[in-house]
Residue, then its C-alpha position, 0 to 999 in steps of 0.5 A: x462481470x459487473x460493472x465497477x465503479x468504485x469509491x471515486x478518488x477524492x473521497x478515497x483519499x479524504x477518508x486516508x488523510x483523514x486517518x493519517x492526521x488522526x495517527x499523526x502525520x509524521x510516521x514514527x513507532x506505532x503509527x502503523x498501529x495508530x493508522x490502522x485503527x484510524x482507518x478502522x473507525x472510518x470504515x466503520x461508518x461505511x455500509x456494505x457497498x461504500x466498504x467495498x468500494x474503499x477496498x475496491x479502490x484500494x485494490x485498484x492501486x495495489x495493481x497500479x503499483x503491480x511491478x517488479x521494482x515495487x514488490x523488490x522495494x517492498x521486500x528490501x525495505x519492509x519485507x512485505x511488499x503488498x503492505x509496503x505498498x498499504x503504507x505507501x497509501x497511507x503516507x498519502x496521494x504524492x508519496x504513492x504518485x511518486x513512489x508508484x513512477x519511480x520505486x527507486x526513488x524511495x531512497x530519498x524519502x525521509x522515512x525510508x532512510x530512517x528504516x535504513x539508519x536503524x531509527x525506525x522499525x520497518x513494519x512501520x512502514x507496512x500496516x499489514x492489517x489495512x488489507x483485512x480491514x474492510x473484509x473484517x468489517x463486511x463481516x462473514x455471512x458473505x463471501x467477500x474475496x468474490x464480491x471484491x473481485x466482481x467489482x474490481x476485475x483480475x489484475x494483471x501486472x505491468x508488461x512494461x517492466x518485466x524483470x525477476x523481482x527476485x534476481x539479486x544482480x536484476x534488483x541492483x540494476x534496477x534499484x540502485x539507490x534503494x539497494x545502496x541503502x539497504x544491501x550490503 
């Protein structure tokens, strides 16, 4: 494997905060539209090795987000739980951070409890094309997937939470308040 040093954490950010002010800050219908395409001139600046690298990094915290009580949280709230974890990115650092320490702690946040309320559509909260973005732009001559995966390595998930996922009475365990809000 090569050696991977990816888009160091600041310019990570600095390039979604840039794009979330562009979409608005407040997410509201179509802001995962507004995002995505605010991402997409953003990256478009990048060259090949600064894309890579973005999405390196995005990869990098896609895995650290790797748990069963993130991917039921996605699935519940946004019925994608790799984009959920896209548009918890693009909502910024603290509402990753503090998603990624506790899922269930999302019962909390303003914009997941206005999905709960029926006030906002929940792919709102999922831009599902931030994962193609930097691959779309990298262009097809080469093979992308494997580019990625030499800088970035396999991911495996968290051993310290091992639970099903998919267990309906392990979910509710797990996530209380986030199940309240949308399980009936």
């Amino acid at each position: 494997m090569t050696d991977f040093v990816a888009v160091d954490s600041e310019n990570f950010w600095s390039i979604i905060d840039g794009a979330r002010s562009a979409a608005g800050d407040r997410v509201t219908p179509g802001f995962a539209e507004r995002f995505t395409a605010a991402l997409r001139m953003r990256l478009a600046t990048l060259d090949k090795s600064e894309l890579l690298n973005f999405d390196a990094r995005r990869t990098e915290l896609q895995a650290r987000a790797n748990s069963p009580a993130m991917w039921a949280t996605g699935r519940i709230v946004a019925r994608f739980a790799d984009a959920f974890v896209d548009g918890l990115i693009a909502r910024g650092r603290d509402v990753y951070e503090r998603a990624v320490a506790d899922p269930d702690a999302l019962a909390d946040d303003p914009v997941v409890r206005a999905v709960a309320a029926g006030e906002l559509p929940a792919h709102e909260l999922a831009p599902r094309e931030v994962e193609d973005l930097a691959e779309e732009l990298y262009g097809e001559e080469d093979d992308y997937p494997m580019l990625l995966r030499a800088r970035t390595g396999q991911v495996a998930p968290l051993a310290a939470d091992d639970w099903d996922d998919e267990d309906d009475q392990a979910v509710r365990k797990h996530l209380p308040k986030v199940c309240a809000l949308f399980l009936s």
